[in-house]
PAKOLMI-337192 format. One record per atom (N, C-alpha, C): residue number from 0; residue in one letter; atom name; x, y, z. Coordinates in steps of 0.001 Angstrom, whole numbers, plus 500000, padded with zeros to 6 digits. Last residue first. Layout:
- pos, code, site, xx, yy, zz
- NUM, a, CA, X, Y, Z .
...
//
This chain:
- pos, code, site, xx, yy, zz
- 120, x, N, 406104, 801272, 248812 .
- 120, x, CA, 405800, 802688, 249392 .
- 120, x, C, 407162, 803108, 249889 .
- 119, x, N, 406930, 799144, 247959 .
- 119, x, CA, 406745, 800249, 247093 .
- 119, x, C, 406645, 801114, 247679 .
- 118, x, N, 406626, 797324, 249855 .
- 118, x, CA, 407960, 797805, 250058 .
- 118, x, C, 407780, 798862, 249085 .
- 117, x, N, 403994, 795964, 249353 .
- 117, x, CA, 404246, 796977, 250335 .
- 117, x, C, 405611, 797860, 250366 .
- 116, x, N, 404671, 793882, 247988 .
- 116, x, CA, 404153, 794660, 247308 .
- 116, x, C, 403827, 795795, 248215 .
- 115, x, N, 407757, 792034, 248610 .
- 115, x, CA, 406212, 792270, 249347 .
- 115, x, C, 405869, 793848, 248350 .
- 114, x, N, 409829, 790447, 248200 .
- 114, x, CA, 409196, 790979, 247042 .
- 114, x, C, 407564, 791695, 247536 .
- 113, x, N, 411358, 790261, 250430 .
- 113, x, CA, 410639, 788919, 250020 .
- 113, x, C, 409152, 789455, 248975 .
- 112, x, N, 413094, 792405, 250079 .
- 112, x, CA, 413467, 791483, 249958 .
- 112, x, C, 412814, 790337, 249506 .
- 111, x, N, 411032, 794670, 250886 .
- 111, x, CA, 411635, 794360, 249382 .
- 111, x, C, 412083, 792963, 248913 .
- 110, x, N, 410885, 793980, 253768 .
- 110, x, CA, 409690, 793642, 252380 .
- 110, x, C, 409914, 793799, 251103 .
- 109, x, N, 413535, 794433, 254669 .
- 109, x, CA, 412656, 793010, 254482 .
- 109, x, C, 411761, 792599, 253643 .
- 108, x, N, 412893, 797055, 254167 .
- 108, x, CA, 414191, 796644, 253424 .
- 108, x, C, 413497, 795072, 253267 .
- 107, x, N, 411298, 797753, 255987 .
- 107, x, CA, 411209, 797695, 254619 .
- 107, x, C, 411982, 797390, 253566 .
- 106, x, N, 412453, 796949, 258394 .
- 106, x, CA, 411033, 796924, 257765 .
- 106, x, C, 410719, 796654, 256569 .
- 105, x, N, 414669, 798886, 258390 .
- 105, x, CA, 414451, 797476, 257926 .
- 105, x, C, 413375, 796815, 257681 .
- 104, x, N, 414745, 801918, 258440 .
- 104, x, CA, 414146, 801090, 257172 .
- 104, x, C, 414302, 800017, 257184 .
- 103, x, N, 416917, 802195, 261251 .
- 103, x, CA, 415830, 802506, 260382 .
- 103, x, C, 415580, 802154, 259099 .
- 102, x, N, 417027, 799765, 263459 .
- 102, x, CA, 417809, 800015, 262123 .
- 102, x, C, 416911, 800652, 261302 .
- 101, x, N, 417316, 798604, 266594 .
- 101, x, CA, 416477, 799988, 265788 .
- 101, x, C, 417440, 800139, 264654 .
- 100, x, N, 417699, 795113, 267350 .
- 100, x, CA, 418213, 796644, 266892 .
- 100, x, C, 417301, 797317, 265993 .
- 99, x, N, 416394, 792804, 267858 .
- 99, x, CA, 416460, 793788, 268787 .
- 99, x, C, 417134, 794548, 268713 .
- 98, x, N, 416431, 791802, 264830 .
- 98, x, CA, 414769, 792186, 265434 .
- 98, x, C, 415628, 793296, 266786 .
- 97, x, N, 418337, 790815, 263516 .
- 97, x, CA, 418038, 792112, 263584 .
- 97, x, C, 416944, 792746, 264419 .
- 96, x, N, 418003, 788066, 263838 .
- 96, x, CA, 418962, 788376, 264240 .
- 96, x, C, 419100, 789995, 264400 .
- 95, x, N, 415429, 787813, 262569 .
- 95, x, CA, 415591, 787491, 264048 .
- 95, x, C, 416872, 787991, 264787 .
- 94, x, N, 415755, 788699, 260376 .
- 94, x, CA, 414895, 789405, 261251 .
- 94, x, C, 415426, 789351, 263013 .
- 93, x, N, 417072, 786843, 259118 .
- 93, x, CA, 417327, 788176, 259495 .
- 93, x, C, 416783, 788721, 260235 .
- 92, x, N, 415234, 784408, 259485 .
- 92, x, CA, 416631, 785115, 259941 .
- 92, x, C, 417348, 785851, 260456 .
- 91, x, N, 413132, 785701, 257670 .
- 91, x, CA, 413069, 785260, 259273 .
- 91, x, C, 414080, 785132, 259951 .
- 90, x, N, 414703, 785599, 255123 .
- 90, x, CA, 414001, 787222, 255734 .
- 90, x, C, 413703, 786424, 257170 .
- 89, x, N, 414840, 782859, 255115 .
- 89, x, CA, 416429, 783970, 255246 .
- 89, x, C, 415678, 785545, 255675 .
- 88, x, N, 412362, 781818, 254920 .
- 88, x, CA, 413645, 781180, 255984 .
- 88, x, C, 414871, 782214, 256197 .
- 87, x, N, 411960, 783149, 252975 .
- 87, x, CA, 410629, 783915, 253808 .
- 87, x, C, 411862, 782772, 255050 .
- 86, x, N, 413621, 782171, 251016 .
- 86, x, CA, 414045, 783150, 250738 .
- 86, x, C, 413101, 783583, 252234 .
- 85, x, N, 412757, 779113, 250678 .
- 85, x, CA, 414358, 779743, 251158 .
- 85, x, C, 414286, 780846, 251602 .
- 84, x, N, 410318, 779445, 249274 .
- 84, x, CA, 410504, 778865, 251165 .
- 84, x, C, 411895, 779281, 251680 .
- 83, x, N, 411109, 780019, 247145 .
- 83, x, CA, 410042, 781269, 247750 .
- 83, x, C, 410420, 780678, 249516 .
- 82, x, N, 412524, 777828, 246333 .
- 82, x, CA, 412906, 778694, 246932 .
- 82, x, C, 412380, 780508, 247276 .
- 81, x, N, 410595, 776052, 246140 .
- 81, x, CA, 411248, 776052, 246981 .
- 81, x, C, 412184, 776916, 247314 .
- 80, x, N, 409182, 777724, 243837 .
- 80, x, CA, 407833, 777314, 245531 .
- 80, x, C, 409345, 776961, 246690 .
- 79, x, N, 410595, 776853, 242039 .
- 79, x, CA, 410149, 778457, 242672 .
- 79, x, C, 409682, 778482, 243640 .
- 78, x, N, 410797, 774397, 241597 .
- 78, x, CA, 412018, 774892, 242284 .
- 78, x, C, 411866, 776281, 242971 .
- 77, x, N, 408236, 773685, 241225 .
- 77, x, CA, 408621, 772883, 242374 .
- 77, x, C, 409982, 774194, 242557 .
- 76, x, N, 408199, 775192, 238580 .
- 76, x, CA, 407306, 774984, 239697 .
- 76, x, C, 407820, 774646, 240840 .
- 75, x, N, 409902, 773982, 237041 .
- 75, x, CA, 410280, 775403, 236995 .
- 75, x, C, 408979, 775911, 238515 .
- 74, x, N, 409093, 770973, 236804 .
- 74, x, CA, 410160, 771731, 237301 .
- 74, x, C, 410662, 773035, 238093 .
- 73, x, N, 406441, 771441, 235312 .
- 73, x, CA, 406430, 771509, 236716 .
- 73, x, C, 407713, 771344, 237143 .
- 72, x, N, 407153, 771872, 232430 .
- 72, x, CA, 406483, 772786, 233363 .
- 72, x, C, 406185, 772790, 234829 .
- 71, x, N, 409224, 769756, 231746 .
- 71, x, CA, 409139, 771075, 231819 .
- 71, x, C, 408652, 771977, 232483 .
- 70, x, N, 407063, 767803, 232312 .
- 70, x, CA, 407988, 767692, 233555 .
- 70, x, C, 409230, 768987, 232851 .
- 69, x, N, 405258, 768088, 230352 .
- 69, x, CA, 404825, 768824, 231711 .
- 69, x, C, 406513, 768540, 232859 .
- 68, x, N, 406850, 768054, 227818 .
- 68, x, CA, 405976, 769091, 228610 .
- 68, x, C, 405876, 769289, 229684 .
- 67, x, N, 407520, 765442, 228099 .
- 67, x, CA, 408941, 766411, 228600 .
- 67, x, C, 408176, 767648, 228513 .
- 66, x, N, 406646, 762451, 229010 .
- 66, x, CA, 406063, 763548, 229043 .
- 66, x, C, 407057, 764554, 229284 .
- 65, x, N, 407627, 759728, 229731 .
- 65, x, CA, 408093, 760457, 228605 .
- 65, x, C, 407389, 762001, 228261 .
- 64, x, N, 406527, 758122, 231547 .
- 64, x, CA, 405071, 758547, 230604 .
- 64, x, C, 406357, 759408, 229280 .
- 63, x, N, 408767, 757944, 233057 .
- 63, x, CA, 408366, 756356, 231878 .
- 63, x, C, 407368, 757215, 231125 .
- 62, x, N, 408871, 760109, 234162 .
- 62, x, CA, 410190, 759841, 233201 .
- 62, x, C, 409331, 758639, 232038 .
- 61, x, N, 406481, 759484, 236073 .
- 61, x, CA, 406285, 761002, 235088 .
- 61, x, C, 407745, 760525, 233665 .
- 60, x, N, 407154, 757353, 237423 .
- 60, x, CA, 406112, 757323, 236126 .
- 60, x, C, 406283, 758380, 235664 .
- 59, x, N, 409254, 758035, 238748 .
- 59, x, CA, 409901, 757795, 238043 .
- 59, x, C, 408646, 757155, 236953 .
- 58, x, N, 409252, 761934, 239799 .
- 58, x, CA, 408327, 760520, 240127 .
- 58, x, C, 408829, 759839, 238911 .
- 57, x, N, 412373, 763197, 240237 .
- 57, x, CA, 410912, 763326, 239291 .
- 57, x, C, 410219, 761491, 239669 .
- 56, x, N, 413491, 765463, 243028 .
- 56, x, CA, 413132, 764079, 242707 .
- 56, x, C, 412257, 764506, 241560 .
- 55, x, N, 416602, 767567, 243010 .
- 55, x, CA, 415476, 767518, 242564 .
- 55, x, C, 414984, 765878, 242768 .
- 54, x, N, 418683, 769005, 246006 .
- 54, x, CA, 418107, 767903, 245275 .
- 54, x, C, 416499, 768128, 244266 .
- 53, x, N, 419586, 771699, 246279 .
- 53, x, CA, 420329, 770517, 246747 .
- 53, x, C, 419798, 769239, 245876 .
- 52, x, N, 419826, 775307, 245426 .
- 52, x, CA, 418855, 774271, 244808 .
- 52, x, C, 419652, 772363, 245488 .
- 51, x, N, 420154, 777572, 247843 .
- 51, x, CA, 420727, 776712, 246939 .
- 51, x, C, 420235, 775305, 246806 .
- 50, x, N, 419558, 779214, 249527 .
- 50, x, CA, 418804, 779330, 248412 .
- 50, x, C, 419460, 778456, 246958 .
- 49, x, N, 419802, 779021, 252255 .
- 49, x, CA, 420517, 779930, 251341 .
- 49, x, C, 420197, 780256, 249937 .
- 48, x, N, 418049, 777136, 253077 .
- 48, x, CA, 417485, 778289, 253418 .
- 48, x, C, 418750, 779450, 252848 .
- 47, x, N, 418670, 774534, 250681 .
- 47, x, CA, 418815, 775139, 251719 .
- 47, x, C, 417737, 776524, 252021 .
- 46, x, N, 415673, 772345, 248719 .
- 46, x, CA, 416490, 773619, 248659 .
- 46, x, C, 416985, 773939, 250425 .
- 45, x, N, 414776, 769915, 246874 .
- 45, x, CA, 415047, 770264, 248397 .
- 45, x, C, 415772, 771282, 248170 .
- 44, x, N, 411492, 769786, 245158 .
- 44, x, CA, 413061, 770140, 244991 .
- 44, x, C, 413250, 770131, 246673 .
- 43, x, N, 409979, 766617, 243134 .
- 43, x, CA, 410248, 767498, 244474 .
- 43, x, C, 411034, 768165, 244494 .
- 42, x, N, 407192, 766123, 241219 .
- 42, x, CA, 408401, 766964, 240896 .
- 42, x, C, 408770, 767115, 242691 .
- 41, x, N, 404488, 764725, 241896 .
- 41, x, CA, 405423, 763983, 241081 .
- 41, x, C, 406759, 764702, 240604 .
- 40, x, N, 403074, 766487, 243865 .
- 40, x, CA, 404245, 765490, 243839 .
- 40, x, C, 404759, 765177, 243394 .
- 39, x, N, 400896, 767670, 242104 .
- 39, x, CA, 401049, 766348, 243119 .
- 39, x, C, 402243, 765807, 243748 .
- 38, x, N, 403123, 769260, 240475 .
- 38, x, CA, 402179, 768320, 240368 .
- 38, x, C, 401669, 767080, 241413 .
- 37, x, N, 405487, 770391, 242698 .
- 37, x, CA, 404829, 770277, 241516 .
- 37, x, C, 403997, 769281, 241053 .
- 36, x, N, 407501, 771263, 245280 .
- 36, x, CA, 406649, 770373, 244513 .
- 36, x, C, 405483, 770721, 243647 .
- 35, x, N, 409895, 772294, 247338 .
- 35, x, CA, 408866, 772398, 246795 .
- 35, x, C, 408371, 771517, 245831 .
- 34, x, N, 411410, 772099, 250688 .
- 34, x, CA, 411097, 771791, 250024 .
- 34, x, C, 409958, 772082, 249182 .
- 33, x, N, 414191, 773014, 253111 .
- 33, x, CA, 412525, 773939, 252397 .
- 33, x, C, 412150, 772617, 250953 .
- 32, x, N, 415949, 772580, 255497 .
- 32, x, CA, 415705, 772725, 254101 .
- 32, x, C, 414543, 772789, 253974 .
- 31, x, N, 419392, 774590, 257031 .
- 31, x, CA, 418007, 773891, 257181 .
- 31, x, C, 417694, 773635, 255649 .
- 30, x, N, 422137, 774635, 256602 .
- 30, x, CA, 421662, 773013, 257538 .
- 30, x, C, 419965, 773379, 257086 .
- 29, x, N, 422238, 777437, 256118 .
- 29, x, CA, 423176, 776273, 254974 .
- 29, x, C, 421932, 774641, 255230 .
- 28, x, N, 421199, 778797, 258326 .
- 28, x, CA, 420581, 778639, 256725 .
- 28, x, C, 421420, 777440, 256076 .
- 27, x, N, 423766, 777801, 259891 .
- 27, x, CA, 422315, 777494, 260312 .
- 27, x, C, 421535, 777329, 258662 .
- 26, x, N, 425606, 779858, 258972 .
- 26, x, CA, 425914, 778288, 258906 .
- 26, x, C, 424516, 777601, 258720 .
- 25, x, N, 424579, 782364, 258511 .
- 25, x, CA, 424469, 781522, 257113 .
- 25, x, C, 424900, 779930, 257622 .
- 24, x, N, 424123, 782515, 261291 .
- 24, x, CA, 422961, 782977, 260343 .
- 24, x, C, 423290, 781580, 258998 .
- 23, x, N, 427028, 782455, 261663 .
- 23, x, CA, 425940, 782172, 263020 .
- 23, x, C, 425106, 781925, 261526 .
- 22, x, N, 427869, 785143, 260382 .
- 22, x, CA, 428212, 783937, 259956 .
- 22, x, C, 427420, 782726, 260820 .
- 21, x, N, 426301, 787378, 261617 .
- 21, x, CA, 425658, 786527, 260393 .
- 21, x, C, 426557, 785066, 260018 .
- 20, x, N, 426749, 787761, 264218 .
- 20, x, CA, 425953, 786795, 264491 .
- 20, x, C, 425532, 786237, 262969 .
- 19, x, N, 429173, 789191, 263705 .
- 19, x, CA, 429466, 788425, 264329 .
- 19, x, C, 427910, 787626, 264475 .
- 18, x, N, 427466, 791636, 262185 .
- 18, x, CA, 429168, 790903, 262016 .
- 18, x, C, 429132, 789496, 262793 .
- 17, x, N, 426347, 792706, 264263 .
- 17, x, CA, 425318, 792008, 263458 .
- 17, x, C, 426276, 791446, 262226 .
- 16, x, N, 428015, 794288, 265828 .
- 16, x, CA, 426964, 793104, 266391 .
- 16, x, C, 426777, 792327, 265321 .
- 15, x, N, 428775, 795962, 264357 .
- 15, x, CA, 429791, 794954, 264703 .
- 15, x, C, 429011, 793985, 265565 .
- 14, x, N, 426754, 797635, 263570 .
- 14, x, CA, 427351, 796721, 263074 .
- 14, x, C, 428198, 795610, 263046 .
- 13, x, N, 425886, 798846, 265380 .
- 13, x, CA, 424949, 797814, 265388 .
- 13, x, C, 425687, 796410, 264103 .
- 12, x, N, 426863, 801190, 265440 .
- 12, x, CA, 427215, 800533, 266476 .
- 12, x, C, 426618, 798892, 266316 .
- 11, x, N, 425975, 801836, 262749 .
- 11, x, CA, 428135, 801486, 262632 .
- 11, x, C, 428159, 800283, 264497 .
- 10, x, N, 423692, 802636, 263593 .
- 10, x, CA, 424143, 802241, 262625 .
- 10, x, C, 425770, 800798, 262446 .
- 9, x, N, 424423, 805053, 265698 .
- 9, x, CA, 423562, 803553, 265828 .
- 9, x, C, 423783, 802218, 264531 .
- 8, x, N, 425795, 806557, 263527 .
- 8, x, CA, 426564, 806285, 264773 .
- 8, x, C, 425393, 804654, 265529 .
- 7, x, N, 423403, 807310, 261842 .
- 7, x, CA, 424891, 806646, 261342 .
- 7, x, C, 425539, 805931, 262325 .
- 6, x, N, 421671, 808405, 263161 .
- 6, x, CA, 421088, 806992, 262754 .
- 6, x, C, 422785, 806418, 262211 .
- 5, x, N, 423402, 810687, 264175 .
- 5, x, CA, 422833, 809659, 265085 .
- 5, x, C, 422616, 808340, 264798 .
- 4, x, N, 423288, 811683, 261587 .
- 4, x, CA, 424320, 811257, 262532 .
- 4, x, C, 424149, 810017, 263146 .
- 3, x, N, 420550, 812374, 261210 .
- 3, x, CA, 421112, 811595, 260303 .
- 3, x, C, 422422, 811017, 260971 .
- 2, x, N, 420437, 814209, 263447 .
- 2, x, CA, 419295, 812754, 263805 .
- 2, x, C, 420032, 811976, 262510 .
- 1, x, N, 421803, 816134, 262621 .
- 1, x, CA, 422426, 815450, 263616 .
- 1, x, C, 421085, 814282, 263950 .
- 0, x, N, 420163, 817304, 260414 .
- 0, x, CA, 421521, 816855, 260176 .
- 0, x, C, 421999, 815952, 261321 .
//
């Protein structure tokens, strides 16, 4: 009962730290960007490290070939790859900003986050 305390009272103390360095966190995430791509290239997305989609490019032969298959299918490509890069930019983040507090289960909280097939346990 009193080690559950404890982790509460570390907890609550770690909070008002970690208050004050996320707005810090999301400005930064806002400014950086991750980019993904599809077919060679011919699909780009720019995504923040918040995970908000900013720009798509389509190579402007993929529009002239009129091909709405594949620039269907590599859309949905380029934007996942960019924001798989958002999301391993915001778990590094966090981390970083959490790394020198004992928060029990972040570890694993992280690996849920970036879908790690470890966080099952």
């Amino acid at each position: 009962m009193f080690k559950g305390l404890s982790n509460f009272a570390s907890l609550m103390k770690n909070a008002q730290q970690i208050g004050g360095k996320a707005e810090e966190i999301r400005q930064r995430l806002r400014s950086e960007r991750v980019t993904g791509t599809a077919g060679a290239g011919l699909i780009e997305v720019e995504a923040n490290g918040l995970g908000e989609i900013l720009r798509m490019r389509i190579d402007p032969q993929l529009i002239q070939s009129q091909d709405q298959d594949m620039i269907e299918s590599l859309a949905p490509a380029a934007i996942n790859q960019a924001l798989e890069k958002s999301k391993q930019l915001h778990a590094q983040a966090l981390q970083s900003m959490l790394g020198d507090m004992e928060l029990p289960g972040l570890d694993k909280a992280l690996a849920q986050f970036m879908g790690s097939p470890d966080a099952q346990t």
